[in-house]
N, C-alpha and C positions, 0 to 999 in steps of 0.2 A: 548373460549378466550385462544390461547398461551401464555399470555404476561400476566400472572396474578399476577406480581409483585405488593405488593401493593403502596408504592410510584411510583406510575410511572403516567410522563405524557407525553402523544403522540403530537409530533409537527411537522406540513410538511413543509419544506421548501422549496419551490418552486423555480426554479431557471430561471425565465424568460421563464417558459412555452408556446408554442403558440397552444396546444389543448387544450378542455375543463375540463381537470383535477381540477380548481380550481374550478369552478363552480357545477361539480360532486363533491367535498369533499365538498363546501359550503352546499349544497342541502341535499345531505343524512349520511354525518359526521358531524353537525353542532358543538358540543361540542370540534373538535380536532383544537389546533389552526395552524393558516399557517403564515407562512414568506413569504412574497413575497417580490421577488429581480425584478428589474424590466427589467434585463438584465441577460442572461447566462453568470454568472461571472464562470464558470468551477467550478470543484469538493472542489480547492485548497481557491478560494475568496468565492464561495459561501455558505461555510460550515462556516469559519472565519465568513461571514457578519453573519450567522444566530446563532450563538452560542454567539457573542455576545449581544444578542436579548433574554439569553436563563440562568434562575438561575437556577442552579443545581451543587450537590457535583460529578456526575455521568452523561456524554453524554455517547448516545451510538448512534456512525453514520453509518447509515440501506441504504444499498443502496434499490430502489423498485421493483427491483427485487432478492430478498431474501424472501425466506421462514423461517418462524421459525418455533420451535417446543416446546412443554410443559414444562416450566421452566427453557426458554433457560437464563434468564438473573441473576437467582439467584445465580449459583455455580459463576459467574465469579464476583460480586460485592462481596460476602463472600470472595472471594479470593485478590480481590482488599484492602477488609475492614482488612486481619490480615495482609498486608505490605503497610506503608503509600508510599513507595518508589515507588510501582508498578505504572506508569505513564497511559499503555496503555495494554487493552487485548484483545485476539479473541477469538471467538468458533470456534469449528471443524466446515469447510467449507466444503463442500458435495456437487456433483453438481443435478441442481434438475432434469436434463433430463434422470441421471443415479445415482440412491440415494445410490449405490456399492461407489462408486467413492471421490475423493477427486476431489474439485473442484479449478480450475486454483490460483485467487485469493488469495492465499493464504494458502489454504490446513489446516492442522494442526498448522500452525506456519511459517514466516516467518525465512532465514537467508539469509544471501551474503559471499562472497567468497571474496579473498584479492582484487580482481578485479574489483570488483563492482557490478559485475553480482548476482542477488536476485532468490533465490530460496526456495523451503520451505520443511519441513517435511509432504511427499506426493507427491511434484511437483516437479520435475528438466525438465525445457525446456517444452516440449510438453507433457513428459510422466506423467499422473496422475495414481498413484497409486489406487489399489483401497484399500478399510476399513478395515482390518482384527484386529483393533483393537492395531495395533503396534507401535501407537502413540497417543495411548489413555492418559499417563502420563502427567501432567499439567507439565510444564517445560518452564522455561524461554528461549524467543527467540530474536533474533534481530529486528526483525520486527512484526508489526500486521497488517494484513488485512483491508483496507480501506473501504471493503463493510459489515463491519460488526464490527464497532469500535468503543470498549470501551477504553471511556480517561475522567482522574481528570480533572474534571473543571480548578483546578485552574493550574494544571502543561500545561493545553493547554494554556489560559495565559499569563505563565510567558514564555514562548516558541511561542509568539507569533503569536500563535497556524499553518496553513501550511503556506509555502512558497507560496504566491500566482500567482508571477513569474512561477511557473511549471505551474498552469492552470489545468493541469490533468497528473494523472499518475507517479507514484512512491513518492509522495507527503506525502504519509503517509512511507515511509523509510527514506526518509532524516529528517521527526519531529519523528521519531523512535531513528535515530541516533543521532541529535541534542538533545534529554533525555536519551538519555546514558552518552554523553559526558558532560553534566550536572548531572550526578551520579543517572539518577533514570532507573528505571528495564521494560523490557517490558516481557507479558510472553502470554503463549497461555494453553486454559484450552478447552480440549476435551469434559468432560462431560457437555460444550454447545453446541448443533447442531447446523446448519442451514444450509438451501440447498439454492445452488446461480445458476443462469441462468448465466450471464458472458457475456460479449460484446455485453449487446443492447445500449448501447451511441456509443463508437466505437469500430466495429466489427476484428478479428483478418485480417488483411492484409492490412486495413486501412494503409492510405501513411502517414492523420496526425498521428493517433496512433504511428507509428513509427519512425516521429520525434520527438514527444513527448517523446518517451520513450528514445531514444539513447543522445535528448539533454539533458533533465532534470538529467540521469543517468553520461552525465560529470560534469554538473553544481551540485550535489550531492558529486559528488568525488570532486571536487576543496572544494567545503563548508567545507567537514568536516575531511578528510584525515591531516595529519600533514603534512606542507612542505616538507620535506623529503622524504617521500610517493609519492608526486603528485607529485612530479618532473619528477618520470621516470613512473610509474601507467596510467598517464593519456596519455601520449605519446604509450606506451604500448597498452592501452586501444583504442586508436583512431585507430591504426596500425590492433587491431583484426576486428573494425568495418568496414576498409576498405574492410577488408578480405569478411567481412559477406555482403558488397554491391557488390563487384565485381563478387561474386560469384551467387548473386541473379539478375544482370544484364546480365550475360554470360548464367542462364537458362531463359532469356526473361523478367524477370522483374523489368522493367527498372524503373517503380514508388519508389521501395524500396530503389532505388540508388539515384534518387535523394531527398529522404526522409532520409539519411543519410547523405549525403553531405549537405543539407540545414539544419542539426541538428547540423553538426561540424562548419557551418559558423556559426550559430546560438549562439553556446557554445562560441566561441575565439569573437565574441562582445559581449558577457555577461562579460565576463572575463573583456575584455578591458574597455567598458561603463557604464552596467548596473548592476552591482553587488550591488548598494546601494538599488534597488530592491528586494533584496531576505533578507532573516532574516538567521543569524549564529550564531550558538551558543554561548555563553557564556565563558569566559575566563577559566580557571581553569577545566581543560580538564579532564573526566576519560578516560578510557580504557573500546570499547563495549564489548557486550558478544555475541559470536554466530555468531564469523567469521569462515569461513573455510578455513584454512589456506593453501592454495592451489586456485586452475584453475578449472573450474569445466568444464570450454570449452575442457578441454584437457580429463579430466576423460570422459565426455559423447561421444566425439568427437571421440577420438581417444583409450582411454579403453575401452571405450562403455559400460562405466555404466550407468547405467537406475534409479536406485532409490536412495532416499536419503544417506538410511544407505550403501549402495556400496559404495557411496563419503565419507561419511562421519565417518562410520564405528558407527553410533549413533542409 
């Protein structure tokens, strides 16, 4: 047994399943209990409906395809338990088809750059680093890993826990940055492992995946950016994604273009109609930790830097 915490209880939350999985955990997991949603409410409603269903000082959301290892849950509640502030944490993310590797996901730790763009200690864009130990330091991050997610009961809650509007994907950054901006800390702790497989919902090139990720990552920057900011950032921001369709249209792939243009109509009626849909922080604003204060399109792109600490110099 990995998971030998001794308060622990295992709960699967189902999310409008249509293969046998539930009747497999029925059958020979009888003791574990299940949620069943009766609809694929996505990552962002389905996780909200089932937590609320769920008492505990301590969620940890597992995506099923993760692997854990031998007391991956105890260093990061210890760590949770000496800062009441610590809102959300991950373990080191590893990927499982190359256990060297840091995996997409999140890696050692989430951050993002003034632009929006999310990258982590391990991963910038495509390049994963591999493990040499040089992010082994528990250290406070901007972001935590959604496949692998520890969060206070009660700070998911009062943060009314994802935006369910996003549906899938970067969901867990913007309730990262919506608990910053509410004064509380997120951080990442290494001496927890787990190894992740990574796009079996949806696969990297997927068309929704990438309106998903390009609209939810505006509708993210308008939420929680200061006016000031998002005046010229998100305009800025639209101008690089142009860049990144035309130029995946002009080498033939025409899906990703209009998987981008159907994200920016997408984003400017959210803005206009539906914004009473999504949840926003709280008045009384901090200041996050674990921007980088710079482009990271421009250092990968154009300096051709490859790993974190090149960008970040961390």
């Amino acid at each position: 047994m990995q998971s030998a915490y001794s308060n622990l209880q295992v709960i699967v939350a189902d999310n409008g399943s249509t293969d046998d999985s539930v009747s497999f955990l029925q059958t020979n997991y009888p003791q574990i209990k299940i949620i069943i949603n009766q609809t694929n409410e996505g990552f962002a409603k389905g996780y909200n409906t089932a937590l609320k269903q769920v008492q505990a000082d301590y969620c940890v959301l597992l995506n099923s395809d993760i692997e854990v290892t031998p007391g991956w849950i105890e260093p990061i509640i210890s760590l949770m338990e000496t800062d009441k502030t610590i809102a959300a944490c991950q373990p080191k993310l590893l990927a499982f088809h190359n256990k060297k590797l840091f995996e997409y996901a999140g890696a050692a730790g989430g951050w993002i750059d003034d632009y929006g763009y999310p990258f982590s200690r391990g991963r910038v864009f495509d390049v994963c680093e591999e493990d040499n130990g040089q992010y082994d330091e528990v250290q406070q991050v901007f972001w935590a890993s959604g496949a692998a997610f520890f969060v206070r009961s009660s700070v998911f809650t009062e943060m009314k826990g994802f935006d369910e509007f996003f549906f899938a994907h970067q969901e867990e950054i913007d309730l990262c940055w919506r608990m910053q901006l509410s004064g509380y800390k997120i951080y990442a702790c290494p001496q927890s492992v787990v190894y992740h497989v990574g796009g079996g919902t949806l696969p990297k090139g997927n068309s929704k995946k990438t309106w998903l990720n390009y609209r939810n990552n505006l509708i993210m920057l308008y939420k929680n950016l200061p006016v000031s900011e998002k005046l010229w950032k998100i305009p800025f921001r639209i101008s690089l994604d142009a860049v990144s369709a035309w130029k995946a249209l002009l080498t033939g792939d025409g899906g990703y273009w209009i998987a981008v243009l159907k994200a920016h109509i997408d984003f400017f009626k959210w803005v206009i109609i539906q914004q009473s849909q999504s949840n926003f922080a709280p008045a009384g604003k901090e200041k996050p930790s674990c921007v980088y204060h710079g482009n990271i399109v421009w250092q990968y792109f154009i300096n051709k830097k490859r790993t974190f600490k090149e960008i970040t110099g961390r």
